[in-house]
N, C-alpha and C positions, 0 to 999 in steps of 0.2 A: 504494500500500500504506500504510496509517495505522499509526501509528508509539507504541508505548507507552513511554513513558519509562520506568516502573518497574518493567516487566521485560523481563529480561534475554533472551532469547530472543527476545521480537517485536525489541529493536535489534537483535538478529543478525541475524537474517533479512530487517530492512528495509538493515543494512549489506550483506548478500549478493545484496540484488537490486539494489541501487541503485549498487555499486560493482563487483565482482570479475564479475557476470554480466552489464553494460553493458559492459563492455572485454570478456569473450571474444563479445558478439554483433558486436563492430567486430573483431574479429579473423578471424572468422567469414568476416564479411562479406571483410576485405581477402584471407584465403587464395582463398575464390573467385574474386574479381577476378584474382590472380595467378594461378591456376590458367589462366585463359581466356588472359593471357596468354603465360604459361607456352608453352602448349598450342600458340602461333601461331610463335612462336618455333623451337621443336625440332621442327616436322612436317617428317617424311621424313629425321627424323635416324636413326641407328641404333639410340641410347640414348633418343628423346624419348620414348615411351609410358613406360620404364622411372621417368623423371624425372617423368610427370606421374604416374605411378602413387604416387610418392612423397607426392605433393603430397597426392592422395587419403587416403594414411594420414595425414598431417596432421588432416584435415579431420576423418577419422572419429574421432580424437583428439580431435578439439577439440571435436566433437558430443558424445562421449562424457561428457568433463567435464561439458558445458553438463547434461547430465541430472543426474550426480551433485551437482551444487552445485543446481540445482532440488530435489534430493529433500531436500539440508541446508535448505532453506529454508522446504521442507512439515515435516520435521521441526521445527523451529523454530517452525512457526506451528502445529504441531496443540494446543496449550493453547488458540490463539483458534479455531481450528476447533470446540472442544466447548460453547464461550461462546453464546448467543444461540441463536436459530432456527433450523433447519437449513435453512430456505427462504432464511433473511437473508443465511446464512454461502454456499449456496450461488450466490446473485445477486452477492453481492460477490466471489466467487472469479472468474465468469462476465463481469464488467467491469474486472477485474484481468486476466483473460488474452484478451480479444475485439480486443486494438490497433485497427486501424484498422476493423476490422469493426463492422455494425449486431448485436445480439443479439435474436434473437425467443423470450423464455424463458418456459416454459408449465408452471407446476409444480403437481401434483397437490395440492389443499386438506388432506390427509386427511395429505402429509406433515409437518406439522406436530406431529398427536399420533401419528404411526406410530411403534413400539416400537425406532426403530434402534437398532444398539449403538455404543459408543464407536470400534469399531474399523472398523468398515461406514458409519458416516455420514463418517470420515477419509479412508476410503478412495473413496467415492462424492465427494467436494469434489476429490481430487486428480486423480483420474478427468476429472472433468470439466473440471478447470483446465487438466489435460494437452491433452485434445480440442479445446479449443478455443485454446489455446497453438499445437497444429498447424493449426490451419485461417487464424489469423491470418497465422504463419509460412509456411505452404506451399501454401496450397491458392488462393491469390489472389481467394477471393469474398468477396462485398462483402458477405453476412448470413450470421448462422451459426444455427440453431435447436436449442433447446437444450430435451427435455423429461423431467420423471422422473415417474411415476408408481411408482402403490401397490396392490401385489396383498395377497393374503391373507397369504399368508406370505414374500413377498421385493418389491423394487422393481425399477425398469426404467430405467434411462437411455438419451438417446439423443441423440449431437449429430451433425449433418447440414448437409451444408454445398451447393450448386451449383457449387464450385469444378475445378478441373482435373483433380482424381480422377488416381488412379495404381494402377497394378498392385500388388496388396497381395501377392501371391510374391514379385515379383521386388524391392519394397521389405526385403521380408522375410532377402533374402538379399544382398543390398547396403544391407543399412543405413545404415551407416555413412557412406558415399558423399552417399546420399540425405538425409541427417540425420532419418532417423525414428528412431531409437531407444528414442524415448518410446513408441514403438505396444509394443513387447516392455513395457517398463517397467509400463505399463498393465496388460497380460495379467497378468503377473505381481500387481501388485497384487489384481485384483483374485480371483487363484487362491489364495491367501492367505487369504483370508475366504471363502472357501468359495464363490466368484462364475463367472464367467466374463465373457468380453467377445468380441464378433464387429466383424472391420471388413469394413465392403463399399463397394467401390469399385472402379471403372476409368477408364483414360485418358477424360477428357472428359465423364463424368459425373458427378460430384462424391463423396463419401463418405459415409457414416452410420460411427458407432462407436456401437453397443448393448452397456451394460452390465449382464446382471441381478447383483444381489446380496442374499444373503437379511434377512430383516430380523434373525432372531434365533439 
């Protein structure tokens, strides 16, 4: 994340990613681990489901923050989100959140001079920052494809991944557990601007998340 000195908002946001949201991805990560262990510990106890159930609300806790400090940070950056190209802002959002992933990013030419508004091109960047924040996180494939096109009157997102794919109900209703939480976040965003968003996916087939949102 590139870091502006003179203002005050991009250092918050480069302080919030770079400090308080690298300690809860290690926290994250160590409740897991204790969970498994956890887990090996109290079987065929009376109380152990109870106790790891615990562990669980933990976790969905600690998911939960990891979103809301994410959104302080989109908050934070949407002054640089309105700055430059929206192709530019979108590629740099799409290498910011790709980790260990190749990115194969395919974007309509037309988006360029397309009429977006201030509030539809913020929310199409965080959209897609989120998507592929989840496929880096969770979906374990090694590229992610990322593409938006341009209709007459609204765009189209859509990132897709070949990774492990998951039941999108049963995520839907164990969120928390599962650390998707961002998939609701997304919906949300993008029902807001008047949008929608669809995920499709299953175990072993990897995912897409299509987002239309209007242009004007």
């Amino acid at each position: 994340m590139a870091r502006d000195d003179d203002d005050p908002l991009a250092r918050l946001a480069f302080d919030l990613h770079d400090g308080p949201l690298q300690t809860l991805a290690t926290l994250r990560r160590e409740i897991g681990v204790f969970r498994g262990q956890l887990a090996g510990a109290v079987a065929g106890l009376e109380d152990g489901e109870k106790l790891v159930g615990r562990v669980d609300d933990l976790a969905a806790w600690a998911a939960a923050l990891d979103v809301e400090l994410r959104d302080l940070v989109s908050v934070a950056r949407s002054p640089e989100l309105l700055r430059g190209s929206l192709v530019d802002v979108l590629a740099s959002a799409v290498e910011d959140a790709r980790g260990s992933c190749a990115a194969d990013l395919a974007l309509d030419p037309s988006l360029t001079d397309a009429p977006v508004k201030d509030a539809v091109r913020v929310t199409l960047v965080r959209i897609v920052h989120a998507a592929v924040s989840n496929v880096a996180q969770h979906s374990g494939a090694a590229r992610v494809g990322v593409a938006v096109n341009v209709g007459p009157s609204s765009l189209e997102a859509e990132v897709a991944d070949a990774g492990t794919g998951f039941d999108v109900a049963a995520a839907a209703a164990d969120a928390g557990r599962l650390g998707r939480l961002g998939l609701a976040g997304m919906r949300e965003r993008a029902r807001r601007v008047g949008g929608e968003l669809q995920i499709e996916s299953r175990p072993g087939a990897g995912t897409r998340v299509i987002v239309r949102l209007p242009l004007a």
